[in-house]
C-alpha positions, 0 to 999 in steps of 0.5 A, a space after each residue: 821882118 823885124 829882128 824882134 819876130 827873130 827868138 835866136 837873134 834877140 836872145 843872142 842880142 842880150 847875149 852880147 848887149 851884156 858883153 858891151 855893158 860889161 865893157 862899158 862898166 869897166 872902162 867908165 870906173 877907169 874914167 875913160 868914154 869912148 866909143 872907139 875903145 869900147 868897139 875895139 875891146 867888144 870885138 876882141 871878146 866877142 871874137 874869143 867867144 866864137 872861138 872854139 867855132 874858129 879852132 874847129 874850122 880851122 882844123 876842118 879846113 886842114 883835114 880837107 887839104 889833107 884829103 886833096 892828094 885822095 881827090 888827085 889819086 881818084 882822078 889819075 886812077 880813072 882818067 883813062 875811062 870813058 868821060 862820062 864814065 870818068 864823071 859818075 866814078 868821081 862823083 861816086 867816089 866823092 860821094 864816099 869821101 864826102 859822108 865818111 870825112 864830112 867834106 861836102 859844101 853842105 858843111 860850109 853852108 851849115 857853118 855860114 847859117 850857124 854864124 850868121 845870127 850870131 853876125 847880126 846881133 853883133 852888129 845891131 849891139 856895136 850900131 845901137 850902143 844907146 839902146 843896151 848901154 842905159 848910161 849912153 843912152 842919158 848922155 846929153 848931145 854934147 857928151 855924145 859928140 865927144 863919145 864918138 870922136 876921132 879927130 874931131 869927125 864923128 865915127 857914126 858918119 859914114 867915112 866918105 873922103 875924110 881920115 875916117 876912110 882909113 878904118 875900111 881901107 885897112 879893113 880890106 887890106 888886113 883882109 886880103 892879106 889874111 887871105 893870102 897869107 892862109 892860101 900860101 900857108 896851107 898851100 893852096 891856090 890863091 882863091 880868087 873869089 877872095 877877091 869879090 868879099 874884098 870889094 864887097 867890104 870895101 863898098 860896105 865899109 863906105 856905105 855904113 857908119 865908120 864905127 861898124 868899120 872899126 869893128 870889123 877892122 879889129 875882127 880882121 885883125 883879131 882873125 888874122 893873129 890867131 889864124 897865124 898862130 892855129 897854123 902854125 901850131 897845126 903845122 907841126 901835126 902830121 896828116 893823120 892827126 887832122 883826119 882822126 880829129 874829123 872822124 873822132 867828132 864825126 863819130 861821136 855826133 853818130 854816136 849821140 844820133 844814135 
């Protein structure tokens, strides 16, 4: 299947082809071309747009953890019952938790499927600059090379073992540390299925062509500054803040449901 047989990828391809010549139009009237800089800045507006998903994850993440000490109190509440027992009461009791506060996986896959079009259509734009961009598209070879320079090599080379490496190896370490941080931060474990998400990165990083690990090096980055700040700032909120918050929207979409 191609991505033209995609109605929501094509419209959100135009969607962010017209970011890029936004882009591009600004940074050609200042007289500077380069590809490096034109990905660096896409990924940062890009990232802005997606925000109000992000603040709304954040805050859905914060009220599951708040809804951890219920998850400990049902267990020593009927640890003493038969296991069998024990189970079909949790998962009753789960069952509850998770239609009042929406802490079902369910959830999570739903934000994965609701941002995954939106992941590819970023990444076909930043690896089809000549397509969206008419004026990149007219360069001549020679206009092109310098385009996508970085220390004489080409950023639409995969990395291998040259300095271009350095673009996916900073990649998954901001991304490992930007797990860490976060799982310290909000006081939870160490999720150590971080772990294959990193080597997944890492494999993809030299698979692809370095400009794709460019962007995703500047997401990272981008993430990791606002998920510091979100926590920060939600850090001086009270527990009841975050479950009002989940049950106010929660609420309101039953509401317009009907």
């Amino acid at each position: 299947m191609s991505i033209s047989q995609l109605p929501i990828i094509v419209q959100l391809i135009d969607i962010f082809a017209a970011v890029m010549n936004l882009v591009y139009d600004i940074f050609d009237n200042l007289g500077i071309h380069n590809a490096i800089v034109y990905i660096i800045v896409f990924a940062i507006l890009s990232r802005l747009l997606m925000l109000p998903a992000t603040i709304s994850n954040h805050k859905k993440i914060r009220a599951n953890a708040v809804l951890e000490p219920v998850n400990k109190e049902l267990k020593d509440k009927y640890k003493k019952l038969d296991k069998k027992v024990f189970q079909n009461k949790m998962l009753f009791e789960k069952f509850i938790l998770s239609n009042k506060y929406d802490t079902g996986k369910n959830s999570g896959c739903m934000n994965f499927f609701i941002q995954f079009p939106i992941l590819v259509a970023i990444y076909y734009v930043v690896g089809h600059l000549s397509e969206f961009v008419p004026e990149i598209a007219e360069m001549t070879d020679a206009q092109l090379v310098s385009l996508y320079a970085f220390n004489n090599l080409d950023i639409r080379d995969v990395p291998g073992t040259t300095l271009l490496a350095v673009f996916p190896i900073c990649t998954v370490i901001i991304q490992l540390l930007h797990g860490i941080t976060m799982d310290l931060m909000n006081r939870r474990k160490i999720d150590a299925s971080n772990l294959f998400s990193n080597f997944l990165t890492a494999y993809l990083g030299f698979k692809f062509p370095t400009f794709l690990s460019i962007y995703w090096l500047t997401q990272n980055v981008f993430s990791f500054i606002f998920s510091l700040i979100f926590t920060l700032y939600f850090n001086t909120k009270n527990e009841q803040y975050f479950i009002d918050s989940k049950l106010n929207k929660l609420n309101k979409i039953r509401i317009k449901k009907g």
